[in-house]
N, C-alpha and C positions, 0 to 999 in steps of 0.2 A: 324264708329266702334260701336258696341253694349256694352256699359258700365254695366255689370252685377254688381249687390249691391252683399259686403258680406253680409252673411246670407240666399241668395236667395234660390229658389227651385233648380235651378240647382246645386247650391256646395251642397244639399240636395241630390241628385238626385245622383250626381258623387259617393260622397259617402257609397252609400246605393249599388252602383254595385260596388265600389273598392275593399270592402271587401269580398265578398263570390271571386270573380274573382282572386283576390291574393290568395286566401283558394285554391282553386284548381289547381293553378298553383304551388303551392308550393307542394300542396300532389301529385300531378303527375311528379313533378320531383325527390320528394324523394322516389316514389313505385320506381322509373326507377333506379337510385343511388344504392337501397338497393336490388334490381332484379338483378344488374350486378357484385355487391361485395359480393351478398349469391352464385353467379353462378363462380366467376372467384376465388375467396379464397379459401382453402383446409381447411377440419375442424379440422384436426392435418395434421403434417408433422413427420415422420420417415425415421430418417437416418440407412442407414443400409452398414456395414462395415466389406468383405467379403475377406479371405486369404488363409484360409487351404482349402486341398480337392484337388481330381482331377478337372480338368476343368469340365468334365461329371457332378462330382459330388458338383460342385457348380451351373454351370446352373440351374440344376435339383433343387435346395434349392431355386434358382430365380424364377423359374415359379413355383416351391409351393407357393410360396410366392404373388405372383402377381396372382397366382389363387385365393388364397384367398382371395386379397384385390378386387377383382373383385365382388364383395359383398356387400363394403364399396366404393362408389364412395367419399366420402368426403377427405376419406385419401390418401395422397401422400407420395409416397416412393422416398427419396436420397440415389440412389446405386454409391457404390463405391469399387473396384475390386483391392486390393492394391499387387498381383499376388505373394505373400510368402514373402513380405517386411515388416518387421517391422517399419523399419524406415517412410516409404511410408503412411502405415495404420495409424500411429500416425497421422501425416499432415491430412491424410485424416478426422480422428474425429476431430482435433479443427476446422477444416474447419466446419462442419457441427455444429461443437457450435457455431459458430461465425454465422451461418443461424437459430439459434436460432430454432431449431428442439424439438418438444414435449417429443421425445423419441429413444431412439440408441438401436440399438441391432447391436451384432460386435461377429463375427466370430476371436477370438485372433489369430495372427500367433504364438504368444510365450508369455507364462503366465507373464515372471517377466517385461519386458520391457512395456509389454502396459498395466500393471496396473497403475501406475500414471495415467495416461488420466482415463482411464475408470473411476478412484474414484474422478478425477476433477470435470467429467460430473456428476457421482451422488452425489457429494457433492452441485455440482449448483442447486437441486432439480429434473436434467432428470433421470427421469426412465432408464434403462440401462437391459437389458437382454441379457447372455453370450449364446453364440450356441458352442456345442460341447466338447469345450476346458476352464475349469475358467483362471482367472485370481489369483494373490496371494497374495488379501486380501477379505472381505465377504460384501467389499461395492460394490453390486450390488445389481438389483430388482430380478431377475429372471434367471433360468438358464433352457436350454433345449438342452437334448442332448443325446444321444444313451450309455448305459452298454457295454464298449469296453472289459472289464472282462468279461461279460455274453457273450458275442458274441463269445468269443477265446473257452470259455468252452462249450458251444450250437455245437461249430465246433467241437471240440473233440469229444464228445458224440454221432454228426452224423457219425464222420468219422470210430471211432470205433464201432458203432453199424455194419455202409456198413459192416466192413471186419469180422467180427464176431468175434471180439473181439483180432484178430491176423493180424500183418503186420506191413510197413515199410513207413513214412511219409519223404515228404522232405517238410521242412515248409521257405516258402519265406517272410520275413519281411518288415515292413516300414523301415522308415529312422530311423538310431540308432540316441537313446536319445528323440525321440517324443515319447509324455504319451500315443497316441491310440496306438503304435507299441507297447511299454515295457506292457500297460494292456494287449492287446490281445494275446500276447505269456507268460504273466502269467497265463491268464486262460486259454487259450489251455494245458500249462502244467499243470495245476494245474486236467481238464478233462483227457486227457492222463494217469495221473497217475493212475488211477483207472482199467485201464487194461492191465495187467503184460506183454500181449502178442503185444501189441503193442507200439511202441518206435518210436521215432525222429531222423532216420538216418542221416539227415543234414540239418543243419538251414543258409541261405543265406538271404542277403540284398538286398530287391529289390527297397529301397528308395521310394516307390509306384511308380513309374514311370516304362511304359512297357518295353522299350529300355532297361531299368536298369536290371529288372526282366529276360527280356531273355538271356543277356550275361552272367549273372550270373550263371544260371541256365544250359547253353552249359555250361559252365566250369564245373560243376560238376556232371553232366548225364551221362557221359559213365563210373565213377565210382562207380554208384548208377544207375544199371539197374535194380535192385531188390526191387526198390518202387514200393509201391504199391498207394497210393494218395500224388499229392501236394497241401500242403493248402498255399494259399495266402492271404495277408494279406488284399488287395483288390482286385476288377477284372480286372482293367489294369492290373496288375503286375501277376494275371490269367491268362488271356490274353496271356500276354509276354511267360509265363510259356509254355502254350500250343505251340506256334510258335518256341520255342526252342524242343521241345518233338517230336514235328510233323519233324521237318528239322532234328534233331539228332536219332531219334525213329521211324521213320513213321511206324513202326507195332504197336509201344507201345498200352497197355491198360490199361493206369495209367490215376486214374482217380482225377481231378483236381477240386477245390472247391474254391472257394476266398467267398470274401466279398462285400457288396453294393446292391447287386440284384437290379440297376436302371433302371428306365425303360427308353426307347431310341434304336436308333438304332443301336448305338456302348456304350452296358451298358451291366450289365451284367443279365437282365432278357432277354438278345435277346441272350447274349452266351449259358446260359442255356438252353434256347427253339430252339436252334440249333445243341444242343446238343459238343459244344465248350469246357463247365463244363461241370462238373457231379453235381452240385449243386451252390448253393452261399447263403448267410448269411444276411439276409436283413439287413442294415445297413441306418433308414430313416434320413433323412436330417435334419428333424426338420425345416423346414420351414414354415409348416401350423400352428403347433404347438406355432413357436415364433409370427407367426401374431395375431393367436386367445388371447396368452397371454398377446399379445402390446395391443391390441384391451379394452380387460380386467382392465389392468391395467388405461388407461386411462380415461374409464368409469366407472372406482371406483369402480368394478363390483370383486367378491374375486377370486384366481387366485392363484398355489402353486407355492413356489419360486423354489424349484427344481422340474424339469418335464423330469423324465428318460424315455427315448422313447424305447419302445418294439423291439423283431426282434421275428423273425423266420426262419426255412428254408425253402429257393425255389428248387425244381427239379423237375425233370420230372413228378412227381405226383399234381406240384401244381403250374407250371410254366403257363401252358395255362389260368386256371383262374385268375394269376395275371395277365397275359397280355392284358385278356379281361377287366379288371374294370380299368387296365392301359388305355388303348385306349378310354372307354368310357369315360373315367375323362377328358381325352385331347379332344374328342369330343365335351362335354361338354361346357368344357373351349372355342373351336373356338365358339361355337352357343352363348355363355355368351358376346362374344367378339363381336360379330356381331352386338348381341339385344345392347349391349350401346355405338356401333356406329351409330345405327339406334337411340336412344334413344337421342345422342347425335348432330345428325342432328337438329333430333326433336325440342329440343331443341334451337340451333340456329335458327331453321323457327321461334318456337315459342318470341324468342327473337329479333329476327329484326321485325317480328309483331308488338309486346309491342314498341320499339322506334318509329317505323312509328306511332301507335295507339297517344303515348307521344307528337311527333311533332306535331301530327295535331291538336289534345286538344290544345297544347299551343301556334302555329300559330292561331286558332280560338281565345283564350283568349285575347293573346298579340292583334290581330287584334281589339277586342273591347276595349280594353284599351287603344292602341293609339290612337285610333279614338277618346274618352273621352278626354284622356291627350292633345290632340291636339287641340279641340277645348278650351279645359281650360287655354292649356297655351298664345292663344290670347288674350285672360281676364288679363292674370297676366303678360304676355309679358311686358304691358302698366305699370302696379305697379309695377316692377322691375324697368324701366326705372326711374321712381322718384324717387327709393329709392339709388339708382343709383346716382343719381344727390347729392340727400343729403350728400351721402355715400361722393363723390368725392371733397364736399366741407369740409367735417370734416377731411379727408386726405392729404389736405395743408395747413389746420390749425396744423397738426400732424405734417409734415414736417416743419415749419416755427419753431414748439417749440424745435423738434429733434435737426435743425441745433443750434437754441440758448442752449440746452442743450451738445450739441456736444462742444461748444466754453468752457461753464462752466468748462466740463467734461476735456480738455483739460489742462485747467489754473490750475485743482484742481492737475490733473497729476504732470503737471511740479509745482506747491509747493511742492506736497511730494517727488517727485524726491530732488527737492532743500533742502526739511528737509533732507529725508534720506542722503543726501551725507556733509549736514552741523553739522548733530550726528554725522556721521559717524568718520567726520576731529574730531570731540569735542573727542572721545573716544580715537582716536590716542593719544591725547594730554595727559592725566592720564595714560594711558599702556607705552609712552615712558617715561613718568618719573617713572612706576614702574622700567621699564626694564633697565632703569640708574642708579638708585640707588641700582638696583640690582648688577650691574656689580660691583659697589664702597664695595657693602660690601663681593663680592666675593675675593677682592683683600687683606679682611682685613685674615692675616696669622695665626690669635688666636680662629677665628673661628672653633669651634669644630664643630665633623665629622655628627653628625645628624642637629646642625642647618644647613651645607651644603647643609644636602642630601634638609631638607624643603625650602632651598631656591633654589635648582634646581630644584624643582617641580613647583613654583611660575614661574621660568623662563620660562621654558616651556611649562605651560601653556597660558604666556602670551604671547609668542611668536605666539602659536597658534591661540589666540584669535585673534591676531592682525595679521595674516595672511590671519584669513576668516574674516575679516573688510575689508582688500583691495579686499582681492575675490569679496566680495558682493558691492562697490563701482565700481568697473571694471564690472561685471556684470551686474547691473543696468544702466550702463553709456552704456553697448550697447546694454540693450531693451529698453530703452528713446532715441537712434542713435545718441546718446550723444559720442560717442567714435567712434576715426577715426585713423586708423593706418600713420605712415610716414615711407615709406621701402624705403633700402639703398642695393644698390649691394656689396653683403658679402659671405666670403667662409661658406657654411652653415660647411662643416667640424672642421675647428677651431674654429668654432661658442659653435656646440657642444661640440668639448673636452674642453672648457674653462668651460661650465657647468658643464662637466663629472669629471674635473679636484676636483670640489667643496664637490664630494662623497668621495674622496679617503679614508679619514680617515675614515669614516664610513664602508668603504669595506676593509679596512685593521682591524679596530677591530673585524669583525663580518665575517673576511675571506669569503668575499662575492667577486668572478672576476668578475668584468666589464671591459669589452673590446669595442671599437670602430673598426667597419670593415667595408670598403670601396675600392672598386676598385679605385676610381678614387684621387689622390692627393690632388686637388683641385674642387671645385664646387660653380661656383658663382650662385646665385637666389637672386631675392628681395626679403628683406621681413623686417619686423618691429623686428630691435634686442630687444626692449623695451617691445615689446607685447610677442612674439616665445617663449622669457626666460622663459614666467609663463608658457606657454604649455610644454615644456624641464623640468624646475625645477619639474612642477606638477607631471608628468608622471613619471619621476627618482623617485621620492618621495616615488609614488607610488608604483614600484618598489621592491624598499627597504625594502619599510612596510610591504608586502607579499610574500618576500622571508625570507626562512629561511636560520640562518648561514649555512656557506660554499654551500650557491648555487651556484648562476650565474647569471647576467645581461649583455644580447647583445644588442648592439647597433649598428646597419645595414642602410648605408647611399648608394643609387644606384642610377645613371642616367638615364633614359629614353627615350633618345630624339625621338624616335620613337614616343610615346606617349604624346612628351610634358611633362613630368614632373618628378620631381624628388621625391621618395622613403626613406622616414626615419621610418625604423621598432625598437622600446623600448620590449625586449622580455627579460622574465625571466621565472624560471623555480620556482615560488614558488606555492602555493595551488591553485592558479586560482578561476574560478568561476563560476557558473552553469548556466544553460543555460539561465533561467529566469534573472539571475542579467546581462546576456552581452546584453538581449533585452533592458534591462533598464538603461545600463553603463551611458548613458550619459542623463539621463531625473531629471532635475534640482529637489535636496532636494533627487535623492533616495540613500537610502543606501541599500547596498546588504548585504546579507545572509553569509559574512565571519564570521569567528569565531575570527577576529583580531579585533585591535582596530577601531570603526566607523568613519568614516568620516564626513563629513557635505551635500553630496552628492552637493558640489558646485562647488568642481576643474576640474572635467568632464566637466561639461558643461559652465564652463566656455573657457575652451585650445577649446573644440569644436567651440564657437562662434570663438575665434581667430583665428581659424583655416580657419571660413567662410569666415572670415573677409580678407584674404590675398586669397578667391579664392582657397582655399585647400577645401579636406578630410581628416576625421580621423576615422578610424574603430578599431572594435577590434574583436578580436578572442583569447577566453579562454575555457580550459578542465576543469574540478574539478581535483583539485590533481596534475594537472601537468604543471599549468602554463599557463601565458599571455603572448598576443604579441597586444602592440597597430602599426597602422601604420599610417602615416600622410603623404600625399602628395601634394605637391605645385608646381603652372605651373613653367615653367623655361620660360624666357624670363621676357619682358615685356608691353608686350601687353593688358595685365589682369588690368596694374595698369593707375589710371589717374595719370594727370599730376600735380594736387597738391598734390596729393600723394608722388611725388616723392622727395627726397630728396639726393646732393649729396655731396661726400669726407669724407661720416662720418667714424670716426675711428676704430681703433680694439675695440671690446666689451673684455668686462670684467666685470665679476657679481661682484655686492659690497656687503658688510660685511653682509649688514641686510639682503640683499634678500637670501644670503647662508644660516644666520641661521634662516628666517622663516621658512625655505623647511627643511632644516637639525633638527631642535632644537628636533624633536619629534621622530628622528632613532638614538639620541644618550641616553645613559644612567649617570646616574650622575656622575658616577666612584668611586661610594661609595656602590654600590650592595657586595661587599665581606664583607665591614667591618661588625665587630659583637661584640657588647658590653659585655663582663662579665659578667655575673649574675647569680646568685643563682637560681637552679630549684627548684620552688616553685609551688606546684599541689595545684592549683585553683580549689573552691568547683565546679565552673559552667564551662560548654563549651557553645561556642556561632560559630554556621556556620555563615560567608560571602558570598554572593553567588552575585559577581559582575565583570560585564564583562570590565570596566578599569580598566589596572594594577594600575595607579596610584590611583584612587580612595580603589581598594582595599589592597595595601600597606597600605594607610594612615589608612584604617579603622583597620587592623589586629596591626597597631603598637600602636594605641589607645585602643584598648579594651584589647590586652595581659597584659597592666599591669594590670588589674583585671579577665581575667577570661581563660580558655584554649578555643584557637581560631582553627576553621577548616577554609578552605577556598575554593573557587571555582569560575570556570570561565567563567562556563553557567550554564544553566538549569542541563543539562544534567549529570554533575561533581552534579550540586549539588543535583538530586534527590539521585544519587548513594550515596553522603554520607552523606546525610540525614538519609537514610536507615542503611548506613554504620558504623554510631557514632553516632546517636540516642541522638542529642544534646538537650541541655533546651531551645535552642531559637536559631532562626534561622533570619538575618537579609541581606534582596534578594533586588533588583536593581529588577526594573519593565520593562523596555526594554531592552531585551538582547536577542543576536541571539539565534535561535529555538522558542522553550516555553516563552513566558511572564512572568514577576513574579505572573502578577493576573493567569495565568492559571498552574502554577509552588503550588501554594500556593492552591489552588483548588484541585489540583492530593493529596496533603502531608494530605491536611483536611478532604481528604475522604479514608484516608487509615489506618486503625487500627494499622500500625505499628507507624505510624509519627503524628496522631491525635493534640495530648498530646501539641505538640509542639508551643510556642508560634513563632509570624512569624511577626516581623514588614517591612515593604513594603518601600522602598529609593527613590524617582524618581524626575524626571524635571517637571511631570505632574501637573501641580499643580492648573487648574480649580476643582469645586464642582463634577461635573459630574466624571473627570477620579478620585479623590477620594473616588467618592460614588464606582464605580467601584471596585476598590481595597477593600474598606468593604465589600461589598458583596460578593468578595471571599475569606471571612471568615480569612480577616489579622486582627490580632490584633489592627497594629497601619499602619498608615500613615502618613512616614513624609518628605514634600515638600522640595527639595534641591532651593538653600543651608543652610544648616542649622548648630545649633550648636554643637558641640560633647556632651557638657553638657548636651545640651539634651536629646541625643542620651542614654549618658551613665543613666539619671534618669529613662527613661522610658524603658529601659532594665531592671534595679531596680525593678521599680515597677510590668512589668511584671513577674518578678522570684519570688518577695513577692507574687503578686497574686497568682502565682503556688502554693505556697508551701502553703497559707491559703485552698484553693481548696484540696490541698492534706490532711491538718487536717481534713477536712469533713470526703472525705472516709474515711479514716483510725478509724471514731469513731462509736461508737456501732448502728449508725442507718442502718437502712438496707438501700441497695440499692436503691428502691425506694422512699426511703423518705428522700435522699438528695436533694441539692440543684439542680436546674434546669440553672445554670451559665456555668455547664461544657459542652463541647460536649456531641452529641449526641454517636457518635462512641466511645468515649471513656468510656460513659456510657453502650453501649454494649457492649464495650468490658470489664468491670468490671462484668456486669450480668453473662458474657459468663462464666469467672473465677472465680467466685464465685461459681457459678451451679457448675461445673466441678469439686472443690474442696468440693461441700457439699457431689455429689450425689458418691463419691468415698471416705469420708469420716473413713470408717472402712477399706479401702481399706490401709495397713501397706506398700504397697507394692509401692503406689501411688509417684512417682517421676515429674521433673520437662520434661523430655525429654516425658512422658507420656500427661502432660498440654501442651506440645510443640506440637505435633503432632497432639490435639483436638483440638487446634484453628489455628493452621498452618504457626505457627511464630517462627523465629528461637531461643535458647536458651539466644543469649547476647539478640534478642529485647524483650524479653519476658523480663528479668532482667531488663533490660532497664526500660521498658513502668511501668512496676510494682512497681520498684522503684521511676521513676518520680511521679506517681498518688498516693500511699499509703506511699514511704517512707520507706519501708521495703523489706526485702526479700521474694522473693517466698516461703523458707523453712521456714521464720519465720510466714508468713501469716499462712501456710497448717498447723503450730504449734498452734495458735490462733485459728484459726477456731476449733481444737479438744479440748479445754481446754475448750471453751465454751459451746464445744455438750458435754462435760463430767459435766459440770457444772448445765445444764440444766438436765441430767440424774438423777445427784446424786439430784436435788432438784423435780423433778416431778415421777421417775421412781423407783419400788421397785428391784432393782437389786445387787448384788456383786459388789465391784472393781476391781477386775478383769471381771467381764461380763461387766461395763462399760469399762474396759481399751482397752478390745478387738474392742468393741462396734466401740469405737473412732478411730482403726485403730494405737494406741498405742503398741507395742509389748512386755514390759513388763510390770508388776505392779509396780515392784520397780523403774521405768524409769519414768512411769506415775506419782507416788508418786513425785518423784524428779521436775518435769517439773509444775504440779499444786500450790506445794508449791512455787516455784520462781515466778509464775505468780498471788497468789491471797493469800499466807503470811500461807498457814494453810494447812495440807494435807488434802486428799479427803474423808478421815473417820473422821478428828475432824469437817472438815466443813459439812457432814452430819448429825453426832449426832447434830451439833450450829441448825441447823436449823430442824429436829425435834423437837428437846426442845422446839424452838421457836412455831414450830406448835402445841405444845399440849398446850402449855400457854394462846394461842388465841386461843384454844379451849376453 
């Protein structure tokens, strides 16, 4: 083997050709990359979206259309033909926004129905341009489309000139109620009227359509053989006209005119030049028109939003030459179609050149490079192998620590296992002797009605706590495989109504039917009565807590044996839950998105594992608003279970006391919600909102603060920004997790909103690291205070923030201006002080100047205005706009040589003797003695 040294000439050498050799392998695969995505990508896409019109006379709008882009090879046109469907054409545009199209243009079958879409799309920023017919509102780019008025009157004017100014018309219409039928027989009459000698013998419907036009038209020709022309309102329905004239008339020589003049071979520049008409009415498509203007638009290039397309008339005088530059255009059009099929060959030769040219550069490269890299890699083949060796000794050094730290890793597991479940038992021991003596002093009879109701709250809550102790004890006992079921052959039926039996009361106070429904009598299964129970109690529980009174709870128990297994569905009809919380129903700690009271997100997942654990499933399926249905199913037999598992003669189950009221303690109520103590209504200087999503928590707050202050309340976000806004309180005291909105993002919306600024906002929560506090300060809360805590608390720093208010409010309220107060208040509240100050200076002589006038300048309603004004100065708006004038009167009377009345006026005062009265209350002297005081003064310090 040849041992090459690093550093040598050859890794010298390798290197000095890897680079340039990479350089052009690289630039020859990106020319080729970017040669096939500038050739296969369109440089815009237009969707185009086509309804009204004869079939003739849309084709013909098509190949204007694609003539012209025949021009633009970059652009791509999406045609879509929705054949006089509204409903069809709608589909068809959001189809083409969802392909994300640079630009629509849409032929409407009918204005009102396909405006919505159309102003969807130009609201999304697509260009949009209307042909023909608008839509009925002015969110569009562009419109083009033919004078359906000038057209009707252009007809009149020919038809009346033909007959020299005398004779007898039958006029064939569109479809009644379409806007080109109703314009163009306005201005046909509106033409018509201007010669006495000729008149509109009879007006018929020919829907535009030919078949329409001719039946029509037999029914009323042998009553009206004394016309002299029929106009139509297109050249089908021309057309039609004739084929009825010719089979009911064949001498006739009534001469027939429509509308369209398209060229083609069933159009009406071919009826005209066959002398079929006696004329026709050009009526252009606007197809070229809408491309040039898409074209325009797109290239930023200026372009008019309305583009009213010309006509004139075609006959015998002028029919050949349109057919000739007709025919040459189509000509054209094939030779244009040829060259960039040729062009487009082209093209592909010249593109599978470029790939061949691509491969062989980069087979030649690659060829030198492997050759290099091959020989190189015998060099390094060798030092890989060593390092190799090294590598695979460091990697059972690895392993050898892994297994010793695996053993660690394990021993440290089962101590915390053995702590957590040794706390666990320690906390039972204090909660059962809360919940004991609690029972002793429930029995005592002298007991009044409010210490009751606080000692049913204690109850309850500790029943709860001590509920989700056993949860999380059970649950940790089976991810340590610490927990092992013993099932007994038992009727699951009477299993269950012994549990169901434990709701009754709860579904008879709260008229909630629960029912058990079962085909079959009896149904034996193994399974753990000990473990089942917490899956049954949980689920019922659950139930309960999310129905509301007088719903329903069913309970549905089914055999299987076809599948092996038997069917227990827990279904109720209360609020249910949304799609995202039934993904996560059972994922340990979540809690979902109800608006009820929270859970601990542990009873899920816990009934799930016991569920595993007997060899079952449990799923669930819930609506929002209409309701859950869990279902659980477990094999029948026993085949599933081992044989230490088994155990047998055990007895009838029957749930005990505790385990009823840990499941129950929290769906009953104290039985003290009605009573109401006596008291004196006493209107408290302060109001203070609650804004917390437990009842009990927000009970106890509203019964502690009402002796001092008037209490609002609420039970999310949502209640509470409404009445925030709604009662304009001095202080507002919000719970930080609660379903919707957060308190920090609750508290963020109120401080940035000039109506609720003002509002002091203390923040309640469980969070209580640095971090989720810093949090809450920065969404601009007052205060932050970590549960649990003490009311005393609570109630000083309520205190102290409503003193702080009210010193903030002497500020404004004193003669410094606005700017040169203190910098402690808000920012928004400080504009919003600037704002009503302005307001009330620059309208100051303004007598007229009221508060629904301030209302409307800043755009807040008259109580929050009252409101906000009053929290921040203390005063009333009419006492403020009174101060403000006493002081521009003040400043008059001492710098300005004027009258009292030119200043009374001045100020927006409306009498002198009003003014006199209002200056004197406010500064002890009228406004003549307090001018002469201080001339005198001025001439003395002259």
């Amino acid at each position: 083997m040849i041992k090459i040294r690093k550093g040598s000439a050859f890794e010298m050498l390798m290197n000095f050709l890897m680079l340039p050799l990479v350089i052009c392998l690289s630039t020859v695969l990106i020319q080729g990359c970017t040669t096939s995505s500038k050739n296969d990508e369109p440089e815009y896409t237009i969707g185009f979206s086509q309804c009204i019109g004869s079939d003739e006379w849309r084709r013909t709008m098509l190949d204007e259309m694609k003539r012209e882009l025949s021009f633009y090879p970059g652009v791509k046109l999406l045609y879509e033909d929705a054949e006089g469907n509204s409903k069809k054409q709608i589909g068809q545009v959001k189809e083409m926004l969802r392909k994300k199209i640079d630009l629509l243009i849409i032929s409407p079958n009918e204005a009102r129905p396909l405006t919505p879409v159309v102003e969807e799309a130009f609201n999304r920023g697509i260009p949009v341009i209307i042909i023909d017919r608008k839509i009925s509102s002015n969110l569009y780019t562009s419109y083009v489309g033919g004078n359906n008025f000038e057209i009707g009157r252009i007809a009149a004017e020919y038809i009346a000139g033909k007959l020299n100014g005398k004779g007898k018309i039958l006029e064939v219409m569109g479809l009644p109620g379409s806007s080109p039928a109703i314009e163009r027989q306005r201005g046909f009459n509106e033409g018509i009227s201007k010669y006495p000698g000729v008149h509109i013998a009879k007006q018929v419907y020919g829907n535009w359509l030919k078949r329409e036009a001719e039946k029509e038209v037999a029914k009323v020709i042998s009553a009206y053989q004394d016309i002299d022309v029929v106009f139509a309102h297109n050249d089908q329905m021309a057309l039609g006209s004739y084929l009825a004239l010719k089979r009911s008339l064949p001498a006739s020589k009534i001469k027939i005119v429509g509308v369209d003049a398209l060229p083609g071979a069933s159009n009406g520049l071919r009826y005209v030049s066959d002398g079929i008409l006696y004329a026709s009415m050009l009526y252009p498509t606007g197809g070229k028109e809408a491309i040039r203007t898409a074209l325009a638009i797109l290239n930023h290039m200026p372009f008019d939003k309305e583009n009213i397309l010309k006509t004139l008339v075609v006959d015998s005088s002028n029919v050949q030459l349109m057919k000739l530059q007709s025919d040459k255009i189509n000509s054209q059009q094939i030779d244009i179609e040829r060259q960039q099929e040729m062009l487009e060959e082209q093209r592909k030769i010249y593109h599978n050149q470029q790939i061949f040219l691509n491969i062989l550069v980069v087979s030649l490269v690659l060829a030198i490079v492997f050759g290099g890299v091959a020989f190189y890699a015998l060099n390094e083949n060798w030092k890989n192998n060593k390092a190799l060796e090294i590598k695979n000794e460091e990697i059972i050094k690895q392993q050898q620590q892994l297994i010793e730290m695996s053993a660690k890793a394990k021993a440290a597991s089962e101590a915390k296992f053995n702590f957590f479940t040794n706390i666990s038992h320690e906390f039972r021991t204090p909660l059962t002797l809360i919940m004991t003596s609690l029972e002793d002093l429930f029995s005592d009879s002298r007991m009044t009605a409010g210490t009751r109701k606080h000692l049913y709250m204690i109850s309850k809550n500790a029943s709860r706590l001590l509920k989700l102790i056993n949860q999380l004890v059970d649950f940790r006992k089976i991810e340590y495989d610490k927990m092992s079921i013993s099932v007994s052959e038992n009727n699951i039926i009477s299993f269950i109504s012994e549990i169901m039996s434990s709701f009754k009361e709860v579904a008879h106070k709260r008229n909630i039917d629960i029912r058990l429904v079962s085909r079959d009598k009896e149904l034996n299964i193994w399974f753990d009565v000990n473990m089942l129970d917490k899956v049954i109690f949980n689920l019922l529980s659950n139930a309960f807590k999310f129905t509301n009174d007088n719903g329903r709870v069913l309970i549905t128990i089914s055999s299987k044996p076809e599948e092996g297994i038997a069917e227990i569905v827990i279904e109720d009809n209360g609020i249910g839950m949304s799609e995202e919380a039934v993904s996560h129903a059972f994922d340990l700690f979540y809690q979902g998105d109800t608006d009820r009271s929270k859970g601990s997100g542990i009873g899920l997942s816990l009934s799930r594992e016991i569920v595993i654990l007997h060899k079952g499933t449990v799923t669930v399926n819930s609506t929002k608003g209409k309701g859950t249905a869990f279902k659980i199913t477990l094999p029948l037999g026993d085949n599933h279970i081992g044989q230490k598992e088994k155990i047998y003669g055990a007895g009838q189950y029957m749930p005990d006391e505790d385990t009823i009221r840990l499941y129950t303690a929290e769906l009953k109520d104290s039985g003290l919600s009605d009573h109401h103590e006596e008291t004196a209504i006493v209107t408290k200087e302060h109001s203070v909102l609650i804004i917390e999503d437990n009842d009990d928590m927000r009970q106890f707050l509203q019964e502690k603060l009402s002796e001092h202050y008037e209490v609002y309340t609420a039970a999310n976000s949502t209640e509470g920004l409404h009445e925030a806004f709604e009662k304009i309180p001095d202080l507002i005291i919000s719970d930080v997790v609660m379903p919707g909105q957060s308190g920090t993002q609750l508290t963020q919306i109120l401080k940035n909103d000039i109506r609720a600024s003002h509002i002091p906002i203390i923040l309640l929560s469980a969070r209580a690291n640095p971090e989720q506090q810093l949090e809450g300060i920065k969404a601009l809360a007052d205060t932050y205070i970590t549960k649990p805590f003490k009311i005393q608390f609570l109630l000083e720093a309520i205190r102290n923030l409503l003193n702080n208010r009210q010193l903030l409010r002497s500020r404004y309220t004193s003669e410094l201006p606005v700017d040169a107060r203190t910098s402690t208040s808000g920012k928004l509240d400080k504009k919003f002080l600037t704002v009503f100050s302005g307001i009330v200076e620059s309208n100051i002589s303004n007598e007229n100047l009221n508060v629904e006038d301030i209302c409307k300048s800043i755009g807040i309603s008259r109580v929050q205005l009252y409101r906000k004004v009053k929290a921040l100065l203390g005063c009333s708006v009419s006492e403020y706009i009174i101060n403000k004038r006493l002081k521009k009167a003040k400043y008059l009377l001492l710098n300005e040589d004027l009258s009292i009345a030119e200043i009374t006026y001045k100020v927006g005062i409306s009498s002198p003797t009003y003014f006199s009265t209002l200056f004197k209350a406010k500064y002890g002297c009228t406004p003549s003695e307090f001018k002469r005081k201080n001339v005198a003064e001025k001439l003395i310090h002259s």
